[in-house]
N, C-alpha and C positions, 0 to 999 in steps of 0.2 A: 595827392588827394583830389586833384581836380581831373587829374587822369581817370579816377576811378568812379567820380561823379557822372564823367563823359561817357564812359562806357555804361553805365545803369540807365543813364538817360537811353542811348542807344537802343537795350535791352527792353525799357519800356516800352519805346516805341515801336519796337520790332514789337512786342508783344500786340500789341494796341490794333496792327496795322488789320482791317475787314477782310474777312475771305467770303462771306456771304452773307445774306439774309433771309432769314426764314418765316416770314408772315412780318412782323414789328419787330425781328431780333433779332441781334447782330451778333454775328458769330466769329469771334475774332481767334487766333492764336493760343491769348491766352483765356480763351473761353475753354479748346479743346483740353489745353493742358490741366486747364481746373478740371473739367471730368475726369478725364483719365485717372489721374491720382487720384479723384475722389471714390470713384467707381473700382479699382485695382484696392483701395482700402477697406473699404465696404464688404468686396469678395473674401479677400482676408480674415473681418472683422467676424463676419457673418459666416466663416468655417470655424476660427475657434468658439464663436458662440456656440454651434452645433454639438461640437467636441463637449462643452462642458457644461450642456444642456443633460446631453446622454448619459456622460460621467458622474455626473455629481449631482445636479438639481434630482432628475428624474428618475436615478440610481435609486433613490430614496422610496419611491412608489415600488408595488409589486408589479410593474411590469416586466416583461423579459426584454430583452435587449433589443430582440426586432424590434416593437415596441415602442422603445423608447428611440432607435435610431430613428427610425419611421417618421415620428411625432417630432423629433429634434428636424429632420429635412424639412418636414413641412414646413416649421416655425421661419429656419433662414431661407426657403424662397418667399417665404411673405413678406420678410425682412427687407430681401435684396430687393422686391420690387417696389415696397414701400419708400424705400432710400434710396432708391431710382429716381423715382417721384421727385424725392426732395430736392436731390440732387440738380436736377435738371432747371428747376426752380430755382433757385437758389446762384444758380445759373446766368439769372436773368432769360431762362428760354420758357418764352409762353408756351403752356403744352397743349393749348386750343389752334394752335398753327400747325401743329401736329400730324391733324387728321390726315390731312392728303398724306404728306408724306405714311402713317400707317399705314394708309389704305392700298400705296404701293407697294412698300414692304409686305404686305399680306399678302398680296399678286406673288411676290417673289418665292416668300415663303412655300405657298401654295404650288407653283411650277418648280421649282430650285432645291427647295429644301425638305422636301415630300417628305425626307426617310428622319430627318432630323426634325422636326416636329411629332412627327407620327411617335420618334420612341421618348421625346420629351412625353407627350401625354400619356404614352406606355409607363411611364416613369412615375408617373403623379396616379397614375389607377394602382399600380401593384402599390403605392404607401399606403394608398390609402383603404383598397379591398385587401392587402396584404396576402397576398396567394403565397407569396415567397416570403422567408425572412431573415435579417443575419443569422448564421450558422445552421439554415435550415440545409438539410442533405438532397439535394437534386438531379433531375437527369431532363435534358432537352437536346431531344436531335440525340445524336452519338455523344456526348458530353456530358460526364458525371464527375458531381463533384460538392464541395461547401460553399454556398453563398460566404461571400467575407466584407462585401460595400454593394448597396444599393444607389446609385447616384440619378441623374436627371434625363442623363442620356442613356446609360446602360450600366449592367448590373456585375461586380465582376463573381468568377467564381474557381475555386482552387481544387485543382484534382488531386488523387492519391501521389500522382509523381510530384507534386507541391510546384505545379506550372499554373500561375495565372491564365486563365480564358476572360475576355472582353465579351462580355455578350449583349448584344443589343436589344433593349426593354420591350421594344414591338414582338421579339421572338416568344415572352411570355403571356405576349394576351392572342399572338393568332396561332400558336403550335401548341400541341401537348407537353404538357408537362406533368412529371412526377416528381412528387414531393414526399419524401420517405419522411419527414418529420413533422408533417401538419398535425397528423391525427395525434402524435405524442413520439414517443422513443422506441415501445414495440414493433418489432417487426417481424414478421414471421418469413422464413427461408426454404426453399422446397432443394432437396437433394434425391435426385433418380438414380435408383438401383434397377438394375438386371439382375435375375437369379435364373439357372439352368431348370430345364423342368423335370420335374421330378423331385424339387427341394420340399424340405419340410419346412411349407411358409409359417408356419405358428413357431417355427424356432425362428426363421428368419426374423419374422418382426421381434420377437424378444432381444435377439441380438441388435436387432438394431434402434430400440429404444432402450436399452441399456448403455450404447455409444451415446447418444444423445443425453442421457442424463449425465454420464460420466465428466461429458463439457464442462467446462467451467462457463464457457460465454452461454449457456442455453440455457433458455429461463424454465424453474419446474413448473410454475404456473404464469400463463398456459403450458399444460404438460405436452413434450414430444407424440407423435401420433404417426403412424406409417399407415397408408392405402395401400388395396392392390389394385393399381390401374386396370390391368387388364392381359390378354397372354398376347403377347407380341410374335412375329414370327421365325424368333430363335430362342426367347425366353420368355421369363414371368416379369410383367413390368410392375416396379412398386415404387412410392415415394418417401420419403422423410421430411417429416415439416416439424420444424422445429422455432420457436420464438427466440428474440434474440436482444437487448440494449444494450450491451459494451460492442460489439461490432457491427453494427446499423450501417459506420459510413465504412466498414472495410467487407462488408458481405463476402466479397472474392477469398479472407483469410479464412473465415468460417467455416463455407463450405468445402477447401482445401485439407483442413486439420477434421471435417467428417470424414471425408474422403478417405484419407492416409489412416483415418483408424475402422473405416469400414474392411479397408482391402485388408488389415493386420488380423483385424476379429472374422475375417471368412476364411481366409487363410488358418486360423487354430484351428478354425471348426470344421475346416473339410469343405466348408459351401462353395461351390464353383460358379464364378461368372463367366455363361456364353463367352464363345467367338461367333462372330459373323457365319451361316454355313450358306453353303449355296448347290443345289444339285447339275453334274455337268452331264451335256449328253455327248456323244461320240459316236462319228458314222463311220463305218470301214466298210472294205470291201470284201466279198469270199470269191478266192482266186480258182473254187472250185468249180461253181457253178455260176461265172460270171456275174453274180447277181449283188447288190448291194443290200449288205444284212445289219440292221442297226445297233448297237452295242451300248450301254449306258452304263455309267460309274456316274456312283452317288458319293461325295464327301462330304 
């Protein structure tokens, strides 16, 4: 027993022993250790709060999910920082001693941490103007994919091959972005046909809003619609635009399954799609009267 007293004394005092002082406060050992654990439980506390702010409390309201994720992050950085606060306090560390040291950490921040502040407050604009939101369908840079977590630093986002992308929050306030879900779930899809000339374009578009309805994924209202772009330099250019919300975030399926039933329905009906043609010329020579006589074949 006394063995065991000896060593807690020990442990106290190791605890006890000053590493610094900061204006009036003394920062000992077990000062840091009190933060740490306090601040690592905070961070904890203040993530399942978020979770079952979003889940449960807020689930309740008609918000959607962005929404409510959005408004749940906001709630635990107010949290974290308010319990910072306390924390520190509580502490025994005056936070009026404070200042200098901020004001060098700001220095730091400012030269050091450029990219890591810039997309904190990238972070805190998209909650709060919400441009993006969970399961919104997006595209930035070469990268398409579902929003699936909004966080402080960056945002992550899942592609059709179900690969996690990291993307960092500054990329959505200084690049373009498209957002295939802001406006709602409609989306309308454009598929380019070629036809040889000569076709009968009043049957062609009939066939090819007839494909279009035939979809199962193409919405009747708004009804399919074909243009004719214009006469290109081997055929007749036309498009197919068609409205779509069961395949919004796989657009690549939609336009694959037009496709395979355009080529099936021009195929019954005779309609022909150009090849590329190109006209060649060819020079020879006539070995009668030495002269070079020019010769031209068209393909």
């Amino acid at each position: 027993m006394d063995m065991l007293l000896h060593w807690l004394e020990l442990l106290r005092k190791s605890l006890e022993v000053k590493l610094l002082t900061i204006g009036g406060s003394t920062i000992t050992l077990w000062t840091l250790l009190y933060l740490l654990v306090l601040i690592i439980l905070l961070l904890y506390l203040s993530r399942k709060m978020k979770k079952w702010l979003a889940e449960k409390i807020l689930a309740r309201s008609r918000m959607d999910i962005g929404a409510r994720m959005a408004l749940a992050a906001i709630i635990r950085y107010f949290v974290i920082a308010v319990g910072i606060v306390i924390i520190l306090q509580t502490a025994g560390i005056n936070l009026t001693t404070l200042h200098v040291l901020a004001g060098t950490v700001g220095i730091g921040v400012g030269f050091g941490l450029q990219n890591v502040a810039s997309n904190f407050v990238s972070g805190l604009i998209i909650l709060f103007e919400r441009p993006i939101t969970i399961g919104d369908r997006i595209e930035v840079g070469s990268i398409e994919g579902d929003v699936v977590a909004i966080n402080a630093r960056s945002t992550t986002v899942v592609t059709n091959d179900n690969i996690a992308i990291i993307i960092p929050n500054s990329k959505f306030v200084t690049e373009n972005v498209v957002n295939w879900s802001l406006t709602g779930q409609d989306v309308r899809f454009r598929v380019p046909v070629s036809v040889a000339y000569g076709s009968d374009l009043r049957r062609v578009v009939a066939l090819l809003e007839e494909i279009a309805r035939d979809n199962p994924d193409v919405l009747a209202d708004p009804p399919p619609i074909v243009r004719f772009l214009g006469f290109g330099d081997n055929a007749l250019s036309l498009e197919l635009r068609v409205w779509s919300t069961t395949l919004t975030h796989r657009k690549a399926e939609l336009i694959s399954n037009l496709n395979f039933a355009i080529d099936e329905k021009f195929r019954e009906h005779d309609i022909e799609i150009p090849y590329p043609q190109r006209d060649i010329h060819i020079r020879g020579s006539s070995r009668e009267d030495g002269q070079d006589s020019p010769e031209k074949e068209t393909t």
